[in-house]
Structures are given as C-alpha cells and as structure tokens.
N, C-alpha and C positions, 0 to 999 in steps of 0.2 A: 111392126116388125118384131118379128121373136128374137130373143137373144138369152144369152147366162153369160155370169159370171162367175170364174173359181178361179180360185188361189194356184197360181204357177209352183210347180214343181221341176226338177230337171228333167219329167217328160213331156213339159210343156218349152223349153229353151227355143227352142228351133223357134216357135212362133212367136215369143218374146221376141230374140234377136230379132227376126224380122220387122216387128215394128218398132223396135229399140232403132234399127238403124235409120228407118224411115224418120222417126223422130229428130234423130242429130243431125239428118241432115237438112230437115225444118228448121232449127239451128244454128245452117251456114256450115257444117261439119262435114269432113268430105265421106263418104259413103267407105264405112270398112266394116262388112257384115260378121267376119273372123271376129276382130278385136273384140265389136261388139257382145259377140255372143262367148268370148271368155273373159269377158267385166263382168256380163250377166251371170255365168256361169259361179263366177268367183262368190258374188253377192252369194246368190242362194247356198252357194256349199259350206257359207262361214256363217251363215243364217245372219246375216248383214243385213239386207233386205229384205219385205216383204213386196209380191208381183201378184195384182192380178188381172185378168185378162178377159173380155168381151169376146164374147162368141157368137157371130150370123152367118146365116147361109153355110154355115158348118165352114168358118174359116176363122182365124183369131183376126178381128179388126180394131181390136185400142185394149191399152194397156194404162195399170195406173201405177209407179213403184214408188212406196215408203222404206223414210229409213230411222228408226228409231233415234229420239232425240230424251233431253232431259231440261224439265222446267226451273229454272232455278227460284221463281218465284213460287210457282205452285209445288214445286216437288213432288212430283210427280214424273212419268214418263209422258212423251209428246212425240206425235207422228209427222216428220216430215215428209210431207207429200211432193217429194221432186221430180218424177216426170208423168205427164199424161199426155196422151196422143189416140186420137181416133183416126183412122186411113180416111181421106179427104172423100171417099166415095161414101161413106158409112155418118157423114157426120151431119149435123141438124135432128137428125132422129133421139136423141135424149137420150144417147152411149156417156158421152162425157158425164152428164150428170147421173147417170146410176155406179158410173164408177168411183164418185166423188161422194157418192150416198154409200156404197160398199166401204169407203177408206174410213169415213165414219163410224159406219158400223163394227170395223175392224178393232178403231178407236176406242171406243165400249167396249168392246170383245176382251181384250188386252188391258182393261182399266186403264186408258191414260186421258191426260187431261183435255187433248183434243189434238187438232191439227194445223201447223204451217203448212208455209209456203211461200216461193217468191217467182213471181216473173216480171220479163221483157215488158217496161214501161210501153213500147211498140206492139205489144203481143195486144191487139185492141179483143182479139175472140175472146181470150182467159180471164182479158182486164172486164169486160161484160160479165163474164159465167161465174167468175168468184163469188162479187157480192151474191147474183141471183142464189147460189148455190151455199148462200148464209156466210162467209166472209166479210171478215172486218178490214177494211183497209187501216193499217196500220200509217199513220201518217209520223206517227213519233218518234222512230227510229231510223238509221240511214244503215245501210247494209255496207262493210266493206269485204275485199276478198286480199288476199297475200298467196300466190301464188310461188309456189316455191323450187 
C-alpha cells in the first residue's frame, strides 16, 4: 500500500479533526467534530502541538499528535506521544508503526531525549505495538491525574 506522511498545518485541520474525533470516540467520548477541530485548532495556532498525518488512497487515515514535554532527569526536551489512531479500515498495514517511526524521527529532528507515552491497560492493540515499536514498559512508576 502507498502512503506519506507530513506534518499537519492548518490546511490540513479538517482531516485531523476527522480522525481526532474518530479517535475520542474509540475512547468512549461522544462524537463532537466542532469542538474537536477547535482543540485542534487551538494546538497548532499556539504551536502547542505537533500532528502528523498518514496519507492513502489520497485520503488522511491515522494521525500521530505530540506534545512537548521536559526531562528532569536528562534535561533535556521529551516528546509526548498522546494520541495515535489509524481508521479501523486502513489498520494492519504498518500505518501505526511509520507513524511512531516519524515521531521518532521528529524526536532527533528537534534534539530531544526521546519519547513517552501512556495507554489504556485494556488497549491490548497499543499494549502489543509499544514494545514491538522499541518501548520500554515502565513498571516503576504509577501515573496519577487531578482533574480540576
């Protein structure tokens, strides 16, 4: 299967939000393609994020978005890798993992020390594709969140 990837712009929005929203609502999140696509919006205009996006059949089908983080061990910059998504038609073909080879390379790109991540103990596809795709499971730390 042919495909590319390139770095979203805001003349790529439209096709983000599309799978942004497909995404959240793989999530359990109820489908709001507006909101979505002025979160996204927001992201790229404050240079918050970085998006980029898979291209086949000439349509956008999976998206990767980092968001700049900081190591306090390595001191260094670190890329959080918080959502990926391939449209359920397009997936097994080895999308996910060139997009997870791009964030990498974005990683270098940008000098930083490399890249996070967390998912859904239940997410059994991610919980397979991490390691293969050279992730460490981290067993030594426990994640909390404070919602506010």
């Amino acid at each position: 299967m042919e495909y590319s990837i390139r770095k979203a712009s805001l003349e790529e929005l439209d096709d983000a939000a599309a799978l942004f929203d497909s995404y959240r609502v793989f999530y359990r999140q109820a489908p709001d393609l507006e909101k979505g696509k002025a979160f996204l919006k927001e992201r790229l205009l404050n240079n918050e994020s970085d998006i980029f996006l898979a291209y086949a059949d000439g349509k956008a089908v999976g998206f990767v978005q980092l968001y700049k983080l900081f190591h306090y061990t390595k001191l260094q910059k670190q890329w959080l890798l918080s959502d990926l998504f391939v449209h359920p038609d397009y997936r097994g073909k080895g999308l996910s993992v060139a997009l997870i080879d791009r964030s990498k390379q974005w990683s270098r790109e940008t000098g930083a020390c490399g890249l996070m991540l967390e998912t859904e103990k239940t997410n059994d596809i991610g919980n397979n594709l991490y390691p293969r795709c050279g992730f460490e499971y981290d067993g030594q730390h426990n994640y909390y969140h404070w919602w506010g």
